[in-house]
N, C-alpha and C positions, 0 to 999 in steps of 0.2 A: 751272682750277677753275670760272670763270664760265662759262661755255659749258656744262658739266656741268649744274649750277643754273637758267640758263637753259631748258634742254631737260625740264630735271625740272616745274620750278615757274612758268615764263612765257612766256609770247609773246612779250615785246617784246623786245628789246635792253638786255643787263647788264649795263654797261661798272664798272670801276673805281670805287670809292668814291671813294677816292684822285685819281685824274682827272678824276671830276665835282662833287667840290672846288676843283680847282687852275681848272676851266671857272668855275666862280661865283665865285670869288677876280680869274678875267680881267677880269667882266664882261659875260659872255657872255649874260647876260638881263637887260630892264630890270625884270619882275616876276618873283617865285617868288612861287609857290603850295605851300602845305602843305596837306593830309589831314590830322584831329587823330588818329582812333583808328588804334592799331597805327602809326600813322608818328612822333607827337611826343610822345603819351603810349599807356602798353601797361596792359591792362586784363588781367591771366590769367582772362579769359574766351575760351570756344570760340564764343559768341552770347550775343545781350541776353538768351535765358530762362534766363541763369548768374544774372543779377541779378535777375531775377524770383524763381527759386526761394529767393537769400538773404531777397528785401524780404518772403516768406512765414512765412520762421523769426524776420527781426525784427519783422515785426507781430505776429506771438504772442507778441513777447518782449518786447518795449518799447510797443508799444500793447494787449497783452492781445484781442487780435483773431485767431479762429481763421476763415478763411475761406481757399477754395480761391485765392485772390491771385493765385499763378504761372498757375493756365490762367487766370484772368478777366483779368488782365492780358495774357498771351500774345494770348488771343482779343480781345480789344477795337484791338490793335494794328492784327492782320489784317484785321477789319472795317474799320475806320475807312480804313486805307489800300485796303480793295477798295472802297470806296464812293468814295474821292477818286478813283482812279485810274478808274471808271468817269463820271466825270463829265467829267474832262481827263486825259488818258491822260498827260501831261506831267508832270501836277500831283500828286504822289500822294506826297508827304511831311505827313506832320500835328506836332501841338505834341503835347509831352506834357499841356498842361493840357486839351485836345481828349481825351486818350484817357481822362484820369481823370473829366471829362463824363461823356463814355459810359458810363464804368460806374456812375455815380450814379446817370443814368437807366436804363440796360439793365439793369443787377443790383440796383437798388432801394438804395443802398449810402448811408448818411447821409453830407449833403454837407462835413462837418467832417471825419468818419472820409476820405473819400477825400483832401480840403485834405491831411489826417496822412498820409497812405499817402503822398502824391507829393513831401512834404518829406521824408520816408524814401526815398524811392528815389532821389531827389537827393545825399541824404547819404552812403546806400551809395557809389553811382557817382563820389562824391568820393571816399572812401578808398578805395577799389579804383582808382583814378586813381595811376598813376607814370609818369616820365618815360621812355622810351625811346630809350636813350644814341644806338643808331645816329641815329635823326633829329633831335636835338638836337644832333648836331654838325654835320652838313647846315644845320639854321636857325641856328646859327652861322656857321657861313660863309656863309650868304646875307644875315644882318643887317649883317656885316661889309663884305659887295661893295659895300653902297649902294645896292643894287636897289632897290624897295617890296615889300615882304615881305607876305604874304596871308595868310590864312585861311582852306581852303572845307573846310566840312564837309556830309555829308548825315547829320542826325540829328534825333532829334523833341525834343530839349531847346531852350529858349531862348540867345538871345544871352549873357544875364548870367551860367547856370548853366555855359555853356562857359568863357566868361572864367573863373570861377572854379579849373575843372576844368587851366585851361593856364598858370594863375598857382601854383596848386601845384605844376605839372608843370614849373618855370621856363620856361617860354614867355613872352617879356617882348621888347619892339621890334618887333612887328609892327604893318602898319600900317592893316590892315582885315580886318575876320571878317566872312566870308560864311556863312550858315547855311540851310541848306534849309528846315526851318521855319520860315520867318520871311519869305524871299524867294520862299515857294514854287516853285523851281525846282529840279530835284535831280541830283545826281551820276551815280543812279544810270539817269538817262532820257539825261544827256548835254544837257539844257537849263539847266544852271546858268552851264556856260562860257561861252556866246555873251552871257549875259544880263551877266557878271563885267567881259566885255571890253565892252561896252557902255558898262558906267559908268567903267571904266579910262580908255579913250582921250576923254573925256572931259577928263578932269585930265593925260593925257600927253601933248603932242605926236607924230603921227606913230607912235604903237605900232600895232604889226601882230603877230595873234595869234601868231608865232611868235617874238618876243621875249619870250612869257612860256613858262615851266618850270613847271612841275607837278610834284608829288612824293607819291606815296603807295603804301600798298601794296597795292591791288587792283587786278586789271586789267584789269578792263571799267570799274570807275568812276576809277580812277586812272592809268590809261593808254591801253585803246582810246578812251573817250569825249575827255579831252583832247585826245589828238591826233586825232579828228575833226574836231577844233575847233581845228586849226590849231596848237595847241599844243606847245611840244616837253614831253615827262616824262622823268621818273627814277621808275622801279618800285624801291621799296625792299621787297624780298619779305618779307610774313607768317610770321615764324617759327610760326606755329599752323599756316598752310599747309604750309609747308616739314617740318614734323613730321608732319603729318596724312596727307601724300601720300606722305612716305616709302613706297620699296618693301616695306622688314621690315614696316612696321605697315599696308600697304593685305593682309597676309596673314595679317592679327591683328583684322581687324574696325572699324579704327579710319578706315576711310572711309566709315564708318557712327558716327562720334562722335555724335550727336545723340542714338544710339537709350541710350549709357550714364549714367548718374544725374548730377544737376549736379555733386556732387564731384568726384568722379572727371572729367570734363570738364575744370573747370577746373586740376583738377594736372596734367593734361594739358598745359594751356595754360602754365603756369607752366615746364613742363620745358621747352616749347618754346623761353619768353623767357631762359631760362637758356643752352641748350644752341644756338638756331640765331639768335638774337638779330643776330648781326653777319651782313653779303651773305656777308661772307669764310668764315662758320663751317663746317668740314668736312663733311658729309651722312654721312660714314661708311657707306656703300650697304649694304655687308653685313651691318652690326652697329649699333645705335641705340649700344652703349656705347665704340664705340669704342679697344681693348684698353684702357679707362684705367681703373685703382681710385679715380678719385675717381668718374668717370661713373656708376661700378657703387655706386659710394656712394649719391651723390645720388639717383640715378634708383628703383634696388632698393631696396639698405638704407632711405631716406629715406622714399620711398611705404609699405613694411613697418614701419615703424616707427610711423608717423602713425598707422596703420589698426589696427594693436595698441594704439596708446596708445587709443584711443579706445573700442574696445571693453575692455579694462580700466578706463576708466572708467565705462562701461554698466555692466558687470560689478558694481562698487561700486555704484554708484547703485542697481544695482535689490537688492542683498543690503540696503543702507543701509536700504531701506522696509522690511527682514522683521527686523533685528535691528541693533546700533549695530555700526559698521564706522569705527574711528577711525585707523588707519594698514593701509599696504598695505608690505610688507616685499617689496623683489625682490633675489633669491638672486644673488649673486655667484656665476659672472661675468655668468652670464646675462642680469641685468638692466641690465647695463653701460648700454646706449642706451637701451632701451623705460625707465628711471627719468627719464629726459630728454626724453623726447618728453611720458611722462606727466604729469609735472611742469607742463609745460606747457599741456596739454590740461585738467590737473584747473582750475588760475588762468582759463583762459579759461570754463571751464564753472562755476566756483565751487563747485568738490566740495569740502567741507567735509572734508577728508581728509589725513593726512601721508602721509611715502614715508620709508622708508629702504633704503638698499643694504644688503642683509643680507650679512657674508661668510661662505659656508660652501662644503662639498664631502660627496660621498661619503666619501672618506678621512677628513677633520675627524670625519663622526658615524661610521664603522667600528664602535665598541666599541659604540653602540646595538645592535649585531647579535648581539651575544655573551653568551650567557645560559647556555651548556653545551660541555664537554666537544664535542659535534656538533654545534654551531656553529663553533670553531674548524675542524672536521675535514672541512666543507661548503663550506668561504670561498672554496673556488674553484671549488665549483659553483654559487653563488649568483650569481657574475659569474663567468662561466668566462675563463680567462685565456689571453693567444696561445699557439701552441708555442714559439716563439722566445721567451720570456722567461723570464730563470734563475730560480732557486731565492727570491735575493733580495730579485725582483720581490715576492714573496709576503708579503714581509714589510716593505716598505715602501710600499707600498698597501694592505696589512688589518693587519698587527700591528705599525706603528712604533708606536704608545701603549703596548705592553706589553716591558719591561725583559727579563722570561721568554724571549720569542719573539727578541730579542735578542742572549742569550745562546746560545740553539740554536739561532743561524743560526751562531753565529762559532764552533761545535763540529764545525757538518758542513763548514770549513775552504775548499778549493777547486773542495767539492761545492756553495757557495752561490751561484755562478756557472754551473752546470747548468740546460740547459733538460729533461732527463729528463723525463719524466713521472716513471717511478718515485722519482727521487729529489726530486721537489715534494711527493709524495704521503705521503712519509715524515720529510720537513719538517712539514708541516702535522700529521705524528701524533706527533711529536716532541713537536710544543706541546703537543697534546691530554693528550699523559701527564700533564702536569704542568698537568691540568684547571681544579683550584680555583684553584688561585696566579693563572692567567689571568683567569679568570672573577674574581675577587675585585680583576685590574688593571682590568680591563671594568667594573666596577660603579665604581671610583675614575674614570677615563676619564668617565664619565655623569657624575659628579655635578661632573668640568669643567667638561661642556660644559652643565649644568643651570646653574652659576653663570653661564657666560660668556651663556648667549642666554637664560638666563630672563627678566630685565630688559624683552628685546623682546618674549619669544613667547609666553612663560608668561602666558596672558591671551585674552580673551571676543571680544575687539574688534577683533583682526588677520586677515589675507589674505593672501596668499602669491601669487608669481609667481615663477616658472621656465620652462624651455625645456619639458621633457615629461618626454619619454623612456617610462620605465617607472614614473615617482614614489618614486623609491626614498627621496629627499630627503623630502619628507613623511608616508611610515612609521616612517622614522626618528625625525624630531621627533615624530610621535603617540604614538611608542611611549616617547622621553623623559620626554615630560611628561601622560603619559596623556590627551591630547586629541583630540578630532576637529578638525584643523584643513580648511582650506579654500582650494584651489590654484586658481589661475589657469595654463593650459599654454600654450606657442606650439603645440604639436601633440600628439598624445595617441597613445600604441601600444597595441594591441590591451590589452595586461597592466596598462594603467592602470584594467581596472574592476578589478580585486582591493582597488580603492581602495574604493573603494562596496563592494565586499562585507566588506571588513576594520574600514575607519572612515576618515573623514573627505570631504569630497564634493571636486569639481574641475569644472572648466569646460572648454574645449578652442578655440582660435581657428581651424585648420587643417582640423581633423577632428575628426567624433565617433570614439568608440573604436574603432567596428568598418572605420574607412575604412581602405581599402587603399593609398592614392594615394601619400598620407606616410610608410606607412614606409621608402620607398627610403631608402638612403645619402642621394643626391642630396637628397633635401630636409632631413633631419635637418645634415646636415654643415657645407651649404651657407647653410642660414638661419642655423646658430648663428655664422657666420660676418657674417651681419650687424644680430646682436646684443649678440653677447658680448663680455669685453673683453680688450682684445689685452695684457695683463699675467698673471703666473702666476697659479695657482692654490693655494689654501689647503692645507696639509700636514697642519696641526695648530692647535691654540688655547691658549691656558694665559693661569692668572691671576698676572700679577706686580707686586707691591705695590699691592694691587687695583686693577689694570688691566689691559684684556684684553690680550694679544700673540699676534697671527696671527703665525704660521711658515708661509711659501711656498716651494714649491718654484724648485729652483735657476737656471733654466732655464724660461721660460712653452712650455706644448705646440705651441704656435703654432708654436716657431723661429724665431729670430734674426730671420731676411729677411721671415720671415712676418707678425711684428708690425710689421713699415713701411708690408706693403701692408694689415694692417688699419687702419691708423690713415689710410693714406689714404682707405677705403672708410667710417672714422668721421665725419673728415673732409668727404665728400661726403654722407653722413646729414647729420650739423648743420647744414651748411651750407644744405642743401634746408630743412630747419625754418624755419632763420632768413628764409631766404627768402619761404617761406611766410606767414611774420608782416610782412614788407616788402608782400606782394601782401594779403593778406588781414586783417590788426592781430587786432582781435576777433573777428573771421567765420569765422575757423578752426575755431571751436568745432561750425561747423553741418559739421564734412568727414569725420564717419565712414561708413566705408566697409565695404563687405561684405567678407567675407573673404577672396572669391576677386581681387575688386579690389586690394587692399592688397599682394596675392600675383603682381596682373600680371606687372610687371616685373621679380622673382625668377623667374616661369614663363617670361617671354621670354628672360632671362637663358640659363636652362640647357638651352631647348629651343633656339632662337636663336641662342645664342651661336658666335663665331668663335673658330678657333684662337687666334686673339690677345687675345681675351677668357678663354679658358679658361687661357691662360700668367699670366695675370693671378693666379691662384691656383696657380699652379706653384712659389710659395715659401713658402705658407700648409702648416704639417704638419698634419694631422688625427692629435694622440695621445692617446690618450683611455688615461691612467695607471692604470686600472685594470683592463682586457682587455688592454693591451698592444699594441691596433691601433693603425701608424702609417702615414701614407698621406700623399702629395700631393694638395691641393686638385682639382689637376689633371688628376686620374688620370681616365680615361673613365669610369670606373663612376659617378661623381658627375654627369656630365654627360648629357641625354637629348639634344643634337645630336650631330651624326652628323658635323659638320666635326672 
C-alpha cells in the first residue's frame, strides 16, 4: 500500500507509521521537530481564505460590519508578504498584527474596528483548531523517547496565539516553539532550519543536523527543505492532498478547488480528515466510496442533506418576511434525515420555527380522491398500476378504507389474485355499482383524516416538505381542508405545475419544473434513498380513544436486507453532521450550498461509481406500493456509469 501512496502523493520515502514509532521509541533522534497545521492540529480548511471568508460572515454578525473583509484581508497578506519577500528574499513571513496595519492604513479601516477583526480571526482559527489523531500519536511517542521535542511552524500568527491553538489541540511537553513570524526565517524558503540548529547545538553537545527528525506534511517545506538541511523527516501526508489529487476527482474538477465557494472547500476538507486522515487509509483509486454504505452515507447522503437543510431554511426565512411561518411539517418518510439536518441548521441560524415529522402516504389520503362513482372507476388510471399486480393490489392500495370494496374483492373469489387486465377493470366497476355506499365510506375516510392531521395542518402558519414527485401528497391535503398549502420539493416533475395552476404554491431544490435532468429513475430513486426512512410506510390512520393510531404496512418497501444498508448510509449521513459540528461548532450555519454542490457527490456517486459501489444498493428494493414497480437499487437503469 505505501509505495502506492507514495507514488500518488510524495517524493520522499513512506515507511511505516508503525516503524517510525518503534525508531523514536529506540531513540533514534536527539530532537523531533513537528509542523502545527495539518500535522498535530487539522483545520477542515482547503486554505487560509477558508477563514477569511468565515471572519466575513462573522463580522457582519457579531461586529455589525459589512465590508468586503475576505479579499481585503486575502490582498493585504499578498501585499505585505511581496513587499517582505522583495526586500530579503529569505525573509518574507509577516505577523498578523502587520497585516491588520496595513489594512488600517491602505483601506482607511478604524483602528479599533481592525484591533475587533483580528481578535475575531484569532477566535475563529481557535475553534476551527482540532487535534489530528495521526500526529498526536507521533508527538506521543516522541515526548516519550526523551528526545527534546520542537515546534516549527511557518505562520503569521504570534507565539502566544499558537500556544493557545496547541493547548486545545492537547499538544502539551514540548520543549520549544519556533514560529516564523517572530524569528523571521521561514519553512517555506528552507532558512528556518539552519537558524533552529544554530540555537540547538548550543544547549546540546555534539548534535549534528542529522540527529534531528522533522515531521510534517508538506513537502517542500516539511521534507525537501529539512533534509537540505541535513535533516532526517517523516512526511506524514495531507489528507486534503491526498483527497485533492485523487485520480476520480482530478476528472471532477477538484484540482482546481480554489476556484469552488469556501463551503463547499471546506466539506471537502472535512471529508478528507475523515476519509484519508490515517498514512494507512485506503485511496480506493477507482471509487472515492469505496463499495461501503457508510462512505456513501457520509460523503453523498451527508453533503445532500446539509445543502437541503439549509435551503429549506432560506426557504422559511424568506416566506417568514411575506407572512408568519411557525412550524414546517416534513412528510414521512421522506423527511426522515433532511428533519435532522434541519433541525440543526434552524438552532444554528436561530430560525424561530418548529419541525415536525409528519406521518402520511398516498394510500393514508386515497379517499381524499373519491368524490364519484368515476373516481372509483379511474383509480388506476390516476396511478396506473404494473401488469404483474393482481386484482387485490387494487384494492389494498386505493380502497382498503372502504368495507364495500372489501366485500367485492372476496366475491370475485380466486379472481382477486389475477393480474388480467380485464378482470382489474371489472373489479374496479364492481365498486363503482355500488357508487354511493362508496363515496358516502369516502366522505367518513375524510373526516378521519380531517380529525387525525387537522390539529397540525388545519392552519395559516404551516410549510410542507416532501421528496416531489408529482405533489400528489399536497392536492390531497388542499383538497381536504380546502387550503392553499405551501410545499418545499427535493425535486420537482414536470406535472408539478398543475400545482400553481390548481392551488397552492411549491419550491423545488433540484430542478425547476421544466428540468429534464431529474426526471430519470436514477435520480428520483436514488436520492430518496438518501433521505427517506428505512422503516415502513403508513397504510392507514384511525382515531382510538382519542388518539391517533398509524397502521404500517407489514413489511417496509425497502426489504429486509435493504433496510441494513439504509441505515448504514443513515448512519454515515449523521455521522458527517456531527462531524461537521466537531470541525465547525457555530460556523456551520454560514455552509449553504448551491444545489448542484450539495448534489456533487450523489452525481459522482452514480456517474462514478464502481461495480462494488453499485452492489452496495443490490439489496435496497425500490417498491413503490402503489404502481406496483419493484426493482433493485442496483439495477443499471438507476446508474449513469457505465462500470
Amino acid at each position: 500500500m505505501f509505495p502506492k501512496v507514495a507514488k500518488l502523493f510524495s517524493s520522499s520515502e513512506v515507511i511505516d507509521q508503525f516503524e517510525f514509532i518503534k525508531r523514536l521509541e529506540d531513540g533514534q533522534f536527539k530532537v523531533v521537530s513537528f509542523d502545527v497545521f495539518d500535522t498535530l492540529v487539522a483545520r477542515f480548511i482547503s486554505s487560509p481564505e477558508d477563514i477569511f471568508y468565515l471572519l466575513e460572515k462573522r463580522a457582519r454578525d457579531d461586529l455589525g460590519v459589512r465590508l468586503p473583509i475576505a479579499a481585503m484581508r486575502g490582498d493585504a497578506i499578498r501585499k505585505i508578504r511581496n513587499f517582505a519577500s522583495q526586500e530579503e528574499p529569505t525573509n518574507k513571513e509577516v505577523s498578523s498584527s502587520e497585516v491588520y496595519k496595513y489594512i488600517e492604513l491602505h483601506y482607511a479601516v478604524d483602528r479599533r474596528l481592525c484591533e475587533a477583526l483580528h481578535h475575531l480571526e484569532r477566535q475563529i482559527e481557535l475553534e476551527l483548531s482540532t487535534p489530528r489523531p495521526a500526529g498526536l500519536k507521533l508527538f506521543q511517542a516522541a515526548v516519550k523517547s526523551r528526545a527534546m521535542v520542537i515546534i516549527t511552524s511557518d505562520t503569521y500568527y504570534d507565539e502566544e496565539h499558537l500556544k493557545l491553538v496547541l493547548e486545545k489541540c492537547g499538544v502539551v511537553g514540548y520543549h520549544r516553539l519556533f514560529v516564523s513570524s517572530a524569528g523571521q526565517r521561514t519553512k517555506s524558503a528552507g532558512t528556518i532550519f539552519p537558524a533552529i540548529f544554530a540555537q540547538l547545538a548550543t544547549h546540546i553537545p555534539a548534535l549534528r543536523p542529522h540527529d534531528i527528525c522533522h515531521i510534517g506534511d508538506n513537502e517542500t517545506n516539511d521534507v525537501a527543505n529539512p533534509k537540505s538541511a541535513g535533516w532526517q523527516v517523516y512526511h506524514l501526508p495531507n489528507p486534503i492532498d491526498r483527497l485533492k489529487h485523487h485520480p476520480l476527482y482530478g476528472r471532477n474538477g477538484f484540482d482546481r478547488l480554489s476556484k469552488f465557494p469556501a463551503p463547499f472547500r471546506m466539506i471537502v476538507a472535512a471529508l478528507a480528515y475523515k476519509m484519508f486522515e490515517e498514512p494507512e487509509a485506503d485511496l480506493h483509486e477507482k471509487s472515492l466510496f469505496g463499495g461501503d454504505a457508510y462512505n456513501i452515507g457520509f460523503m453523498a447522503a451527508g453533503v445532500l442533506n446539509l445543502g437541503l437543510a439549509h435551503w429549506v431554511a432560506r426557504e422559511v426565512r424568506m416566506r417568514k418576511s411575506l407572512g408568519p411561518i411557525n412550524i414546517v411539517h416534513f412528510l414521512a418518510r421522506d423527511g426522515f434525515l433532511p428533519i435532522r439536518f434541519f433541525n440543526e441548521v434552524s438552532r444554528l441560524t436561530s430560525l424561530d420555527v418548529k419541525s415536525n415529522y409528519l406521518v402520511a402516504s398516498r394510500r393514508v389520503l386515497y379517499p381524499a380522491q373519491i368524490d364519484s362513482a368515476t373516481d372509483i372507476i379511474t383509480a388506476a388510471l390516476k396511478h396506473p398500476i404494473k401488469p404483474h399486480q393482481p386484482v387485490e393490489a387494487l384494492y389494498k392500495t386505493r380502497m382498503s378504507w372502504s368495507s364495500t370494496a372489501k366485500v367485492v374483492l372476496a366475491e370475485f373469489n380466486d379472481r382477486r389474485l389475477s393480474t388480467k387486465e380485464r378482470h382489474k377493470e371489472s373489479y374496479l366497476s364492481a365498486v363503482a355499482a355500488h357508487g354511493q355506499e362508496v363515496v358516502d365510506e369516502a366522505e367518513a375516510a375524510k373526516q378521519r383524516l380531517r380529525q387525525v392531521y387537522g390539529p397540525d395542518i388545519d392552519r395559516d402558519d404551516a410549510i410542507f416538505f416532501d421528496l416531489g414527485y408529482h405533489g400528489t401528497t399536497q392536492k390531497l391535503f388542499s383538497k381536504l381542508f380546502d387550503r392553499d398549502y405551501d410545499f418545499l420539493y427535493v425535486l420537482a416533475e414536470p406535472s408539478l405545475l398543475q400545482v400553481t395552476e390548481e392551488r397552492g404554491r411549491f419550491s423545488s431544490f433540484l430542478s425547476v419544473p421544466t428540468g429534464s435532468y431529474v426526471r430519470k429513475p436514477v435520480v428520483t430513486a436514488v436520492v430518496e434513498a438518501m433521505i427517506c426512512a428505512s422503516g415502513p410506510s403508513a397504510v392507514g390512520v384511525s382515531i382510538e380513544n382519542g388518539k391517533t393510531k398509524v397502521e404500517y404496512e407489514t413489511q417496509p418497501g425497502w426489504g429486509a436486507a435493504g433496510v441494513l444498508t439504509l441505515n448504514e448510509i443513515h448512519e454515515g449521513a449523521l455521522d458527517f453532521l456531527d462531524w461537521m459540528l466537531v470541525g465547525f461548532g457555530n460556523n456551520l450555519r454560514y455552509f449553504a450550498l448551491e444545489p448542484a454542490l450539495a448534489y456533487f457527490f450523489v452525481n459522482l456517486l452514480l456517474r462514478n461509481g464502481t461495480a462494488e459501489d453499485r452492489q452496495v444498493f443490490s439489496s435496497i428494493v425500490y417498491d413503490n406500493s402503489i404502481t406496483g414497480e419493484i426493482d433493485s437499487l442496483a439495477s443499471k437503469r438507476y446508474w449513469l456509469s457505465k462500470q
